[in-house]
Chimera marker file (.cmm) of the C-alpha trace (Angstrom):
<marker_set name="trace">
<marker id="1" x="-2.152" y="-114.862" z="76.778" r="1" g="1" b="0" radius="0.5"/>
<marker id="2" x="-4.965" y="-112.860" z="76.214" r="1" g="1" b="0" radius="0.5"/>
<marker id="3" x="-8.824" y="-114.131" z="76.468" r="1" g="1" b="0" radius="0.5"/>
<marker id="4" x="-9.919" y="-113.861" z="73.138" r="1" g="1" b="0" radius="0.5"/>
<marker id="5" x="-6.848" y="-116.139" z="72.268" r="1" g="1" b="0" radius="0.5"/>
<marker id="6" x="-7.589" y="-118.360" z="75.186" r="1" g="1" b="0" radius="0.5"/>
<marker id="7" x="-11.058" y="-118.752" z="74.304" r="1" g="1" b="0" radius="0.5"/>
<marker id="8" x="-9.908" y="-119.180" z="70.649" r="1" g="1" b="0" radius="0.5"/>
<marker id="9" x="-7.579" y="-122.487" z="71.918" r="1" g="1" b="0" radius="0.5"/>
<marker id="10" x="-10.376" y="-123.837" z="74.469" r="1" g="1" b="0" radius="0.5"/>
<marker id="11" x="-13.065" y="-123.757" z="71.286" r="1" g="1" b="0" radius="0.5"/>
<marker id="12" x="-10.812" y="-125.858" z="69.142" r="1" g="1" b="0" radius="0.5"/>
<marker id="13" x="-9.741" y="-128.353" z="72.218" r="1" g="1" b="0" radius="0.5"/>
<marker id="14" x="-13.796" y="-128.460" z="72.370" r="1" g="1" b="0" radius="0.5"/>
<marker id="15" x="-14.583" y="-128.754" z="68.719" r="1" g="1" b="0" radius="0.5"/>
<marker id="16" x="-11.828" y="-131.538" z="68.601" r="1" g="1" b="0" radius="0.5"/>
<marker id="17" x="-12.866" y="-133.573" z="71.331" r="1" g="1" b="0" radius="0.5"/>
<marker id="18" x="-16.610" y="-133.399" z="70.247" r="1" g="1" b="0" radius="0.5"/>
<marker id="19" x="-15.623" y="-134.155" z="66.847" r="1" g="1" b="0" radius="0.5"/>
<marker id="20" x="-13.824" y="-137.368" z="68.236" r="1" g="1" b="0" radius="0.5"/>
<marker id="21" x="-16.100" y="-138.829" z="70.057" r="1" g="1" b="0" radius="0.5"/>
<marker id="22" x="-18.362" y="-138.516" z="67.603" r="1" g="1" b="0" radius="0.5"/>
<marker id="23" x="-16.273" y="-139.812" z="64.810" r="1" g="1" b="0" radius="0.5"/>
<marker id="24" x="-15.248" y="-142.675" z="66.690" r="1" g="1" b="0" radius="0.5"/>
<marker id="25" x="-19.012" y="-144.148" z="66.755" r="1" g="1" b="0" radius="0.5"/>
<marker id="26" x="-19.485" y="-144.359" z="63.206" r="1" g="1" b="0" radius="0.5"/>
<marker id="27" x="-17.307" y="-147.092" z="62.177" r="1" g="1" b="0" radius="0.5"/>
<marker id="28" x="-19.789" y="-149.381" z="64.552" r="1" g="1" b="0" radius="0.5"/>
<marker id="29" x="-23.094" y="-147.540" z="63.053" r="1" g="1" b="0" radius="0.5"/>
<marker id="30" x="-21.683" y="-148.035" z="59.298" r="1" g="1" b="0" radius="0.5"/>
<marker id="31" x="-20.299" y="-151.281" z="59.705" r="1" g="1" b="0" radius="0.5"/>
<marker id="32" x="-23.571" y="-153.115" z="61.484" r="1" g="1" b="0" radius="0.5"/>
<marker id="33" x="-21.587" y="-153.360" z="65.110" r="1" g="1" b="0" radius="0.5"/>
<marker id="34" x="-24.094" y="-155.508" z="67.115" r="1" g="1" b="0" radius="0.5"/>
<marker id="35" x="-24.469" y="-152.795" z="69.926" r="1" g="1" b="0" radius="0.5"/>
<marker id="36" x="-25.348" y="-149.895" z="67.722" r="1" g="1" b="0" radius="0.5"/>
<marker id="37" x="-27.946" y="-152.677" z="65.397" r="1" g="1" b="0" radius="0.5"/>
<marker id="38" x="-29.325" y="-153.954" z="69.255" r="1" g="1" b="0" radius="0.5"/>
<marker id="39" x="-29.265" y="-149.702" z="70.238" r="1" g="1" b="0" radius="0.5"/>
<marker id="40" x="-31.525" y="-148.964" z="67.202" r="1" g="1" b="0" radius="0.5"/>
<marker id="41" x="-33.610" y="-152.029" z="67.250" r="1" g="1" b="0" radius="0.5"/>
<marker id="42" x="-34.770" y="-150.881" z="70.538" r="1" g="1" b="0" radius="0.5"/>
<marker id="43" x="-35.789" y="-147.680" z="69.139" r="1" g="1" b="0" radius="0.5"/>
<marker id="44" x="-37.300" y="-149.486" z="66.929" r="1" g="1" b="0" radius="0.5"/>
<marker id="45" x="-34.969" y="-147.480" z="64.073" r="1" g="1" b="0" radius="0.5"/>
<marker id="46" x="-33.010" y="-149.981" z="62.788" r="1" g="1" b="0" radius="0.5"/>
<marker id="47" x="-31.330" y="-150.048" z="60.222" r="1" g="1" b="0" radius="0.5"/>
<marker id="48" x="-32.279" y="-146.212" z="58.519" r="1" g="1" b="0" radius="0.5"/>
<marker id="49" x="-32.054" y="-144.668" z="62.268" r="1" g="1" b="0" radius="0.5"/>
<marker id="50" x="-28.412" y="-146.173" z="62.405" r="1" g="1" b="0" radius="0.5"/>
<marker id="51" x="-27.686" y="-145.129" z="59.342" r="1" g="1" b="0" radius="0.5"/>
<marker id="52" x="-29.126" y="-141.544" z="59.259" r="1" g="1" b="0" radius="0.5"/>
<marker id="53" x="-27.722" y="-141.009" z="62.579" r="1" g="1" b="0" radius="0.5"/>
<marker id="54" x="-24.445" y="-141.636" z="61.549" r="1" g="1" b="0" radius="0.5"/>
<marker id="55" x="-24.511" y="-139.468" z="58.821" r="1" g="1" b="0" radius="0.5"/>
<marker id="56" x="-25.319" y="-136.225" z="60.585" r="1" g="1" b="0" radius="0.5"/>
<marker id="57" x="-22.654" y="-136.855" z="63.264" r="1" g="1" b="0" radius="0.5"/>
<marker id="58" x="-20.257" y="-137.388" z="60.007" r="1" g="1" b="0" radius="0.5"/>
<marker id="59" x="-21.703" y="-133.871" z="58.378" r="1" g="1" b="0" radius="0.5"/>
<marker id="60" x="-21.278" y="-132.385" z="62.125" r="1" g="1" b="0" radius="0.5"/>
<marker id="61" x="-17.675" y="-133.966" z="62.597" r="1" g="1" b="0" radius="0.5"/>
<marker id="62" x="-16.708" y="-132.251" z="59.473" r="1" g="1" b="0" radius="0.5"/>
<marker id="63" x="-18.713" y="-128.987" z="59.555" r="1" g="1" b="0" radius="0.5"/>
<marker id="64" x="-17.282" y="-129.302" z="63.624" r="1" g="1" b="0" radius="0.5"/>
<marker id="65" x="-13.239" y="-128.825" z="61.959" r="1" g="1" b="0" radius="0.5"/>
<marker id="66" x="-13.846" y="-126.234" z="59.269" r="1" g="1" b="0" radius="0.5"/>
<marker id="67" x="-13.814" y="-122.810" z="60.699" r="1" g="1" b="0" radius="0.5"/>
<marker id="68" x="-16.606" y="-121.378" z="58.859" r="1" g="1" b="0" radius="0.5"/>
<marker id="69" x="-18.775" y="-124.070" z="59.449" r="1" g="1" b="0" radius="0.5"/>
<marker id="70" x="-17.942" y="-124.335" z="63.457" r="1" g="1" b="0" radius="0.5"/>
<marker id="71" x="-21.336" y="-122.991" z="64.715" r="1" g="1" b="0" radius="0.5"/>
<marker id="72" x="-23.512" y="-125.116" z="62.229" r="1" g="1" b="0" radius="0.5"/>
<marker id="73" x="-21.202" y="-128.060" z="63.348" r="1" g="1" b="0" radius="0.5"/>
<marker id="74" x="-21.637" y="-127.613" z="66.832" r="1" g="1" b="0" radius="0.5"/>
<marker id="75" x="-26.072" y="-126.983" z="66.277" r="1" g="1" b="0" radius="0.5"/>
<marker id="76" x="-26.101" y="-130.638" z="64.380" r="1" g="1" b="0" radius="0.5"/>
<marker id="77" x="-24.551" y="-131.894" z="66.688" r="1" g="1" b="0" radius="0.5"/>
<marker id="78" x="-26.001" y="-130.802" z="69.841" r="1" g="1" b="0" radius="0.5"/>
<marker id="79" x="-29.310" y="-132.221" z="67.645" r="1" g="1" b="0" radius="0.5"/>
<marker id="80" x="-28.319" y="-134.894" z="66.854" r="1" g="1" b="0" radius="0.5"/>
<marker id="81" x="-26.818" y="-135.933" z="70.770" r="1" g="1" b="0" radius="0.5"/>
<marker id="82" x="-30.399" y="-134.718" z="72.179" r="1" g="1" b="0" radius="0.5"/>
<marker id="83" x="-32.174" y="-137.147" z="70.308" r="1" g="1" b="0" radius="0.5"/>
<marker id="84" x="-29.588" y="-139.313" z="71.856" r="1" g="1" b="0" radius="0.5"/>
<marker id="85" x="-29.907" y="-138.153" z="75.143" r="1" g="1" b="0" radius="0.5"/>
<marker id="86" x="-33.748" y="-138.565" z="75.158" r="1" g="1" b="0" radius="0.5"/>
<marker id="87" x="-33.965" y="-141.922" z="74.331" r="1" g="1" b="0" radius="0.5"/>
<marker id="88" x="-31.139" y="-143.070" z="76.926" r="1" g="1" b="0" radius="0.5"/>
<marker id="89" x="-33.541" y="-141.682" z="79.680" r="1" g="1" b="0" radius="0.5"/>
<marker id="90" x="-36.899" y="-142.581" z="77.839" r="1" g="1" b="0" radius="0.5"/>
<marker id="91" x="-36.124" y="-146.044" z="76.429" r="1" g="1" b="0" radius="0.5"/>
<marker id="92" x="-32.665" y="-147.330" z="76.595" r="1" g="1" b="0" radius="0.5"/>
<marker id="93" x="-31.407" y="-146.196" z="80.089" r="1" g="1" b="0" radius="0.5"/>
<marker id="94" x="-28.620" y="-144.731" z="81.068" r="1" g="1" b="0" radius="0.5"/>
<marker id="95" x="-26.766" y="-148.084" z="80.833" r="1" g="1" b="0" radius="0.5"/>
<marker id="96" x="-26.998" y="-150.278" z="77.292" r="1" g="1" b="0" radius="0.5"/>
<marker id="97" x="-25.768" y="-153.825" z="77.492" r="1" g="1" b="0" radius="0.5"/>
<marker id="98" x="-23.689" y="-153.269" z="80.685" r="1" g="1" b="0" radius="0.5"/>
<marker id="99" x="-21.670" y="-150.375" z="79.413" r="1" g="1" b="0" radius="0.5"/>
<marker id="100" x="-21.815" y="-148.814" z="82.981" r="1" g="1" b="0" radius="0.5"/>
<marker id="101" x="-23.223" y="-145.556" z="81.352" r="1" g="1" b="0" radius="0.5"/>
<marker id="102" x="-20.128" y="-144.902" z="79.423" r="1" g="1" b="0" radius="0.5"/>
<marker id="103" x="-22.206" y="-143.932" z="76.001" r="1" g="1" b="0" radius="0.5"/>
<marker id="104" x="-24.429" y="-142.003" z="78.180" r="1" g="1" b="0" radius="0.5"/>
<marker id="105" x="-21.479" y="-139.828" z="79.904" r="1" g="1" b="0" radius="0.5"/>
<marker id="106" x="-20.062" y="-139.619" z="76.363" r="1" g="1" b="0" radius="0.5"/>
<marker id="107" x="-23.582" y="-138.417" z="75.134" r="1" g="1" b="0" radius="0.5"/>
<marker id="108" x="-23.420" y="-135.605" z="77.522" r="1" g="1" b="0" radius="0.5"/>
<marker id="109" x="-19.914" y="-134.534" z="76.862" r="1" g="1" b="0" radius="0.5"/>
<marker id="110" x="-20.719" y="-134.230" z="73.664" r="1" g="1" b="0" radius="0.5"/>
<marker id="111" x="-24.068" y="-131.952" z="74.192" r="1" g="1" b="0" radius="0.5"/>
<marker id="112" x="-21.749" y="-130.038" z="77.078" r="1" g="1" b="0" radius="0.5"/>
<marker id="113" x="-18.664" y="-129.687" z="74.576" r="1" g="1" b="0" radius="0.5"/>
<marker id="114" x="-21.845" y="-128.360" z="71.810" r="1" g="1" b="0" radius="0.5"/>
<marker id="115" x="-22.883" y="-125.817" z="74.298" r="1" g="1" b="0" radius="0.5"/>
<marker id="116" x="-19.588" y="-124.870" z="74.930" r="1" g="1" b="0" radius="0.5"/>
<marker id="117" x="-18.394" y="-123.970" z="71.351" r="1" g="1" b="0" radius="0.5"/>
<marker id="118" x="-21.618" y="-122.300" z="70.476" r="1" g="1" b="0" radius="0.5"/>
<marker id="119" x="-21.240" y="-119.975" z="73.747" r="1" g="1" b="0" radius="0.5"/>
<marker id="120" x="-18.342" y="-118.911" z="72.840" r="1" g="1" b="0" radius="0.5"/>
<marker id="121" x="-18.301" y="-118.512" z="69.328" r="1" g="1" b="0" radius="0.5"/>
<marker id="122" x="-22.026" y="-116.657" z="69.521" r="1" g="1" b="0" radius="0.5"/>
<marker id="123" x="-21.392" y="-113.916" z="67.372" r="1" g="1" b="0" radius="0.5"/>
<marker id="124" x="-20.744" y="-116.252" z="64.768" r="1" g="1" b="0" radius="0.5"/>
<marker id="125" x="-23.962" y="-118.404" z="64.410" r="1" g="1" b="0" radius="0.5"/>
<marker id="126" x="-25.407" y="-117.899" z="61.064" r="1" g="1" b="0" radius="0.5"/>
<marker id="127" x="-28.659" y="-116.081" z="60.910" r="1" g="1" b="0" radius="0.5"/>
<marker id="128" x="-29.502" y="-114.964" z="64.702" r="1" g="1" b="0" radius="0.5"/>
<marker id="129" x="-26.043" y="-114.069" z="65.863" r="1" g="1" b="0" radius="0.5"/>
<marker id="130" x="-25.368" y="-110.857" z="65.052" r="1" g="1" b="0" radius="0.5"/>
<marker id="131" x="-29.319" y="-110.331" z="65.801" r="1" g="1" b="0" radius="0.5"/>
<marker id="132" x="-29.107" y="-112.125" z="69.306" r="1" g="1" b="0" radius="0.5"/>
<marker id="133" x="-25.951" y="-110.689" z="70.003" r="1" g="1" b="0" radius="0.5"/>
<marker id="134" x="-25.508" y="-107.306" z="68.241" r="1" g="1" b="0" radius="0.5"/>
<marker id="135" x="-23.362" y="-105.919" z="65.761" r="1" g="1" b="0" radius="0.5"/>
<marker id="136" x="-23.366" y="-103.091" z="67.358" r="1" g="1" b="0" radius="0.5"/>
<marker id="137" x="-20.955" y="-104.761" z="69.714" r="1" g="1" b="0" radius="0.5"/>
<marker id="138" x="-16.765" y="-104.933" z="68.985" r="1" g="1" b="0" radius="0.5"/>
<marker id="139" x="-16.611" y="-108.449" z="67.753" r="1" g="1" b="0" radius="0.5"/>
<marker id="140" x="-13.319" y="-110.718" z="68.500" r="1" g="1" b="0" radius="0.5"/>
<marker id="141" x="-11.093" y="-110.587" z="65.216" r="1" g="1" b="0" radius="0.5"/>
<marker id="142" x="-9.644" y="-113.727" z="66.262" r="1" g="1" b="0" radius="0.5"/>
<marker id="143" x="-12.636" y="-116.004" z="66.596" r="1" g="1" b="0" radius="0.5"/>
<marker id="144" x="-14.663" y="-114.244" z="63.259" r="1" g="1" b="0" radius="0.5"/>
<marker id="145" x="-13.387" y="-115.380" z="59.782" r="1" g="1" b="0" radius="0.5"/>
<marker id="146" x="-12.661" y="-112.106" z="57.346" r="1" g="1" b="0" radius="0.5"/>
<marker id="147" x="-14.983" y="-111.467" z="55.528" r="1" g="1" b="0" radius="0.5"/>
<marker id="148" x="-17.804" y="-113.083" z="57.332" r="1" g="1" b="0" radius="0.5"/>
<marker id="149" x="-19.407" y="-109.745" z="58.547" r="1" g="1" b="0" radius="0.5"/>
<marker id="150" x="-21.161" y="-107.460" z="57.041" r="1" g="1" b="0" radius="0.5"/>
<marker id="151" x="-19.950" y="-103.565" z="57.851" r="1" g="1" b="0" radius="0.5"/>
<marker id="152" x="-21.199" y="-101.909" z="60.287" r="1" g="1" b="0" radius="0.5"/>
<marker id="153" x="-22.934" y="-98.548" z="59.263" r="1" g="1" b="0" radius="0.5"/>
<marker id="154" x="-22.356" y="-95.855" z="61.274" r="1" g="1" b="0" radius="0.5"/>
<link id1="1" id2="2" r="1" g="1" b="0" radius="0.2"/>
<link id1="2" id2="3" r="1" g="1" b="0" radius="0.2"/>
<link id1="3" id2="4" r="1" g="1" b="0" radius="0.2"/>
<link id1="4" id2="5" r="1" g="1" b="0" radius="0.2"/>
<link id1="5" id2="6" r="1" g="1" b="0" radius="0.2"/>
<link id1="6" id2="7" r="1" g="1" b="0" radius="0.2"/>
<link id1="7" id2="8" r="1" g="1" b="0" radius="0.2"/>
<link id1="8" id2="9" r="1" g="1" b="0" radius="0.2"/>
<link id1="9" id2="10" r="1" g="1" b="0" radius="0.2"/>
<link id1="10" id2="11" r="1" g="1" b="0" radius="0.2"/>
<link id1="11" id2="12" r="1" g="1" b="0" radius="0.2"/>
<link id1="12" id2="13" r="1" g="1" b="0" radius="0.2"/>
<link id1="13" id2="14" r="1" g="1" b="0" radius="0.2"/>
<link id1="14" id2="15" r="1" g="1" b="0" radius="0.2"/>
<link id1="15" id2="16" r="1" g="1" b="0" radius="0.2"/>
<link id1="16" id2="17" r="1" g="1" b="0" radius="0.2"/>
<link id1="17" id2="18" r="1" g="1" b="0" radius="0.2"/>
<link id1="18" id2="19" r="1" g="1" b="0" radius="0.2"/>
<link id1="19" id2="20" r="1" g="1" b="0" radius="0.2"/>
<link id1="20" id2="21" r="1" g="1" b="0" radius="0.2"/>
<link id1="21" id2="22" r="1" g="1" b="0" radius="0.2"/>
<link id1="22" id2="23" r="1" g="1" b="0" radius="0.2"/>
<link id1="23" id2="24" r="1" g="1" b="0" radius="0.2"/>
<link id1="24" id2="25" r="1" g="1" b="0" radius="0.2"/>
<link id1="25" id2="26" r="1" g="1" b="0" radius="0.2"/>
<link id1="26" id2="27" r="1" g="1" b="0" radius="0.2"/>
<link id1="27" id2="28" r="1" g="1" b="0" radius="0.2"/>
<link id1="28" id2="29" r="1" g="1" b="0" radius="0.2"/>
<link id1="29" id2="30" r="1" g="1" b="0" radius="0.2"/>
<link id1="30" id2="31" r="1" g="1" b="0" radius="0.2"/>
<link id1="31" id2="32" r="1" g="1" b="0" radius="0.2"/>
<link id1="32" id2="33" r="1" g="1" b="0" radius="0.2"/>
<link id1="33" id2="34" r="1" g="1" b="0" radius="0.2"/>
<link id1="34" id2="35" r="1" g="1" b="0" radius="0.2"/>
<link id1="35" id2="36" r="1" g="1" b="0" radius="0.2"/>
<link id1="36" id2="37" r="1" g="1" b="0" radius="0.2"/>
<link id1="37" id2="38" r="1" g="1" b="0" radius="0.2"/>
<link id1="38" id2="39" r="1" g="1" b="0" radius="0.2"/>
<link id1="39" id2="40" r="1" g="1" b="0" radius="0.2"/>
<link id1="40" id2="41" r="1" g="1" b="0" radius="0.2"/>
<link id1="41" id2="42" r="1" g="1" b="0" radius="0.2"/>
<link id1="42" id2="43" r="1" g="1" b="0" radius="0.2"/>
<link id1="43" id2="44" r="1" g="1" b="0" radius="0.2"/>
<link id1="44" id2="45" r="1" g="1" b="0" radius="0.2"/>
<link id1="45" id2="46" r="1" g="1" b="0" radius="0.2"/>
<link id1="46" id2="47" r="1" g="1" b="0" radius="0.2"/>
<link id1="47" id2="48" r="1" g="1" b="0" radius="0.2"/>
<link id1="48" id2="49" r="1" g="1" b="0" radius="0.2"/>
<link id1="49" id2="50" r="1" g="1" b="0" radius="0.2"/>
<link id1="50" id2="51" r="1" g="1" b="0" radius="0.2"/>
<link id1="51" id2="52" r="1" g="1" b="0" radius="0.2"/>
<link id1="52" id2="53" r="1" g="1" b="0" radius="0.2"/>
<link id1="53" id2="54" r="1" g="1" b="0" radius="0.2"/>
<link id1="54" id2="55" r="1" g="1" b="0" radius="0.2"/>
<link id1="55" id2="56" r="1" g="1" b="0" radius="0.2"/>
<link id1="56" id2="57" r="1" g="1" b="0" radius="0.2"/>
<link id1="57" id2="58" r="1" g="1" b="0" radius="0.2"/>
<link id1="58" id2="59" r="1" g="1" b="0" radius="0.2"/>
<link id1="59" id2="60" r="1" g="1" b="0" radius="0.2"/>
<link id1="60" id2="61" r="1" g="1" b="0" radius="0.2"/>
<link id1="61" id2="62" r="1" g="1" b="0" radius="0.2"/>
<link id1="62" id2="63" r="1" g="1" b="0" radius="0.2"/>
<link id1="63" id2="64" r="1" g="1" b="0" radius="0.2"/>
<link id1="64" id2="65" r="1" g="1" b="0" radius="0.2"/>
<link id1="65" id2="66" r="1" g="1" b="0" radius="0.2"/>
<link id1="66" id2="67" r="1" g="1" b="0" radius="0.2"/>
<link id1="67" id2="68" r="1" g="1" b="0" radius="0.2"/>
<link id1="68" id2="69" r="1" g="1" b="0" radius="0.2"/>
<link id1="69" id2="70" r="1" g="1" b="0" radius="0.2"/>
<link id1="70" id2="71" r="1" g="1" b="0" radius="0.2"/>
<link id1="71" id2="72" r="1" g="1" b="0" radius="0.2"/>
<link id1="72" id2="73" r="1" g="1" b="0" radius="0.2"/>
<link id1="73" id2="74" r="1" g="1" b="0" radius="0.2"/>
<link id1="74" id2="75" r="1" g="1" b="0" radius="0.2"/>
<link id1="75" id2="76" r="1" g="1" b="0" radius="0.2"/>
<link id1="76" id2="77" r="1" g="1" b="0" radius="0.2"/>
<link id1="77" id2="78" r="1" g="1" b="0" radius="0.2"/>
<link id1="78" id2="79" r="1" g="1" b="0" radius="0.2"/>
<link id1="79" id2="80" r="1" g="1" b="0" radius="0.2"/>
<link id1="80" id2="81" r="1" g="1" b="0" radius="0.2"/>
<link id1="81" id2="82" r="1" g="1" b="0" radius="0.2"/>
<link id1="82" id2="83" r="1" g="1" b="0" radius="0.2"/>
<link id1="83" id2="84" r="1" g="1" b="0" radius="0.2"/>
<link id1="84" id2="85" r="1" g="1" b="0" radius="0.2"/>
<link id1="85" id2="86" r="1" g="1" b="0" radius="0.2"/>
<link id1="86" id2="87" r="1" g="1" b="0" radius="0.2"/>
<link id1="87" id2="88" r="1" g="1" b="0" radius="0.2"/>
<link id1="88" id2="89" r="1" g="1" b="0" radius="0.2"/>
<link id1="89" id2="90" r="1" g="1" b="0" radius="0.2"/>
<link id1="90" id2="91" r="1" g="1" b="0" radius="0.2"/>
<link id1="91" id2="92" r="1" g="1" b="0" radius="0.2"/>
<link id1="92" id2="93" r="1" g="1" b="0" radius="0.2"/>
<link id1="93" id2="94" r="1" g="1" b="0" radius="0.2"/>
<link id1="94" id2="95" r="1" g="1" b="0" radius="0.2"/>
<link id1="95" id2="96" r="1" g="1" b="0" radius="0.2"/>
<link id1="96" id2="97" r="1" g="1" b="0" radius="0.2"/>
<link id1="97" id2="98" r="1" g="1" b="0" radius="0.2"/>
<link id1="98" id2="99" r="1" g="1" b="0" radius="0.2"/>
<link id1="99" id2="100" r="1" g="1" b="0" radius="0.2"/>
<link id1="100" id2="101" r="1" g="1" b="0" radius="0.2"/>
<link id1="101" id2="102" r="1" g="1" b="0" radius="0.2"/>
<link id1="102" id2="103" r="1" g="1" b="0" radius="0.2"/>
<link id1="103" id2="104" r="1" g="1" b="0" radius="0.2"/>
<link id1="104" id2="105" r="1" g="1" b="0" radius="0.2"/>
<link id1="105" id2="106" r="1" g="1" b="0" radius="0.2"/>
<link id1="106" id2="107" r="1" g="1" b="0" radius="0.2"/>
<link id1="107" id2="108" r="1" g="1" b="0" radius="0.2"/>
<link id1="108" id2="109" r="1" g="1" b="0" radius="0.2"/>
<link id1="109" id2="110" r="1" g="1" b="0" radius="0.2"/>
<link id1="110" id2="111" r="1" g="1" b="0" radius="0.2"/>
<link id1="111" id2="112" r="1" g="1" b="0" radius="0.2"/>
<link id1="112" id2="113" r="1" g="1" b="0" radius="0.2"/>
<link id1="113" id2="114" r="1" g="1" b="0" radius="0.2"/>
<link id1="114" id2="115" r="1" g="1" b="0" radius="0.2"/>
<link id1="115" id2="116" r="1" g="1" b="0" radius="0.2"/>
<link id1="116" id2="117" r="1" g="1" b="0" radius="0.2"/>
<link id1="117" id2="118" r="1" g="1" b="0" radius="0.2"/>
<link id1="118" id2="119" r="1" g="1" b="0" radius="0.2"/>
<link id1="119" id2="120" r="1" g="1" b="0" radius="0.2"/>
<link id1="120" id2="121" r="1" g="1" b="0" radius="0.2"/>
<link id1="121" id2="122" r="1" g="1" b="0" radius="0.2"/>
<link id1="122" id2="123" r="1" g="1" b="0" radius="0.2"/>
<link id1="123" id2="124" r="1" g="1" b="0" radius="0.2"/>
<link id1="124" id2="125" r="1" g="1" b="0" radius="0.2"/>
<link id1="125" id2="126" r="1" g="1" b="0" radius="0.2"/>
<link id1="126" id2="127" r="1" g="1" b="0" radius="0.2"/>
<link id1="127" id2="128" r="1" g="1" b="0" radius="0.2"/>
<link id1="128" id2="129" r="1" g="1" b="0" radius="0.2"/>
<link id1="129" id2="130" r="1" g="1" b="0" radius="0.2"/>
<link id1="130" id2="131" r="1" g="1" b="0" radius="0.2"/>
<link id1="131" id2="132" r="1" g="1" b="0" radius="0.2"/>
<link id1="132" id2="133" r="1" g="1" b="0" radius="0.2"/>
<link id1="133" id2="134" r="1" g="1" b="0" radius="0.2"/>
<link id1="134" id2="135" r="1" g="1" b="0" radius="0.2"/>
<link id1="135" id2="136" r="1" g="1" b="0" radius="0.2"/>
<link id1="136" id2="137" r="1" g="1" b="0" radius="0.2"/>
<link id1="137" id2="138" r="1" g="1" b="0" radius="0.2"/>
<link id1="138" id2="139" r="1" g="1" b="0" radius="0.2"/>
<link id1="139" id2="140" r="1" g="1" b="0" radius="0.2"/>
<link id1="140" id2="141" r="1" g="1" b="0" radius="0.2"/>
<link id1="141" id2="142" r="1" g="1" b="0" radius="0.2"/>
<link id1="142" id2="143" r="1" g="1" b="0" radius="0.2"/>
<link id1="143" id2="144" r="1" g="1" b="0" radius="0.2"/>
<link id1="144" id2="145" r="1" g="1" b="0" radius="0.2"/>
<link id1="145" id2="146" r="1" g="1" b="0" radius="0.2"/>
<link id1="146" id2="147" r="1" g="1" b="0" radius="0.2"/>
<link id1="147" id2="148" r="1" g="1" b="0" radius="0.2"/>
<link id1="148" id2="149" r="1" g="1" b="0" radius="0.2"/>
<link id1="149" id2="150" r="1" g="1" b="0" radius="0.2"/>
<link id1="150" id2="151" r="1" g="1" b="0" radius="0.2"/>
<link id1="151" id2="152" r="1" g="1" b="0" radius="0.2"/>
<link id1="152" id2="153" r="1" g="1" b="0" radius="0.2"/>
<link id1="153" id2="154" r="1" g="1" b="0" radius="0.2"/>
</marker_set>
């Protein structure tokens, strides 16, 4: 197996398992579930942080799946899990109603996962990732949609 194959099948094991974890909070922030309304009252965010919250990790979960939308996925979410991040260690602590940390270690797989799929997909980040990275350079085939270059002069 080559790398750019292997790197191709450890992006979408990441993009899956961020997308998961992500998905499988939002039937608790949509629904009301007493943790996440007890989470955001602390913040003092209830209900529109909830709510708003749990719409960007549904746009990330879905922009997370879609090949073309991968990178973008992977930048809301990695926003959307700092903000989470920060207030574990600046308001909530790492532990929330004797969780033993588990939605802080599942905060921080999901920034690590994030990372992870935007490191190795770089070329492909809209905007600065042909400018970060160069076009100059042979991009991977397999991990850059057709048609989602422009041609390189030269």
């Amino acid at each position: 197996m080559d790398l750019n194959k292997t790197l191709l099948i450890g992006s979408w094991i990441l993009q899956v398992v961020v997308a998961v974890i992500l998905a499988q909070t939002l039937f608790f922030k949509f629904s009301g579930a007493e943790e996440s309304v007890y989470i955001f009252k602390t913040l003092g965010l209830e209900p529109w942080g909830r709510i708003g919250s749990g719409i960007a990790e549904l746009i990330a979960v879905i922009l997370l799946l879609y090949p073309r939308t991968t990178t973008i996925g992977a930048i809301l979410a990695l926003g959307v899990i700092c903000g989470a991040i920060m207030s574990h260690l600046t308001k909530r602590g790492i532990e929330v109603q004797g969780d033993g940390g588990l939605l802080f270690g599942l905060a921080i797989v999901v920034f690590v996962g994030s990372l992870a799929i935007l490191v190795i997909r770089r070329e492909q980040i809209p905007v600065i990732g042909s400018w970060l990275f160069g076009s100059d350079r042979p991009v991977t085939p397999a991990l850059v949609p057709s048609g989602s270059l422009p041609p390189i002069a030269g």
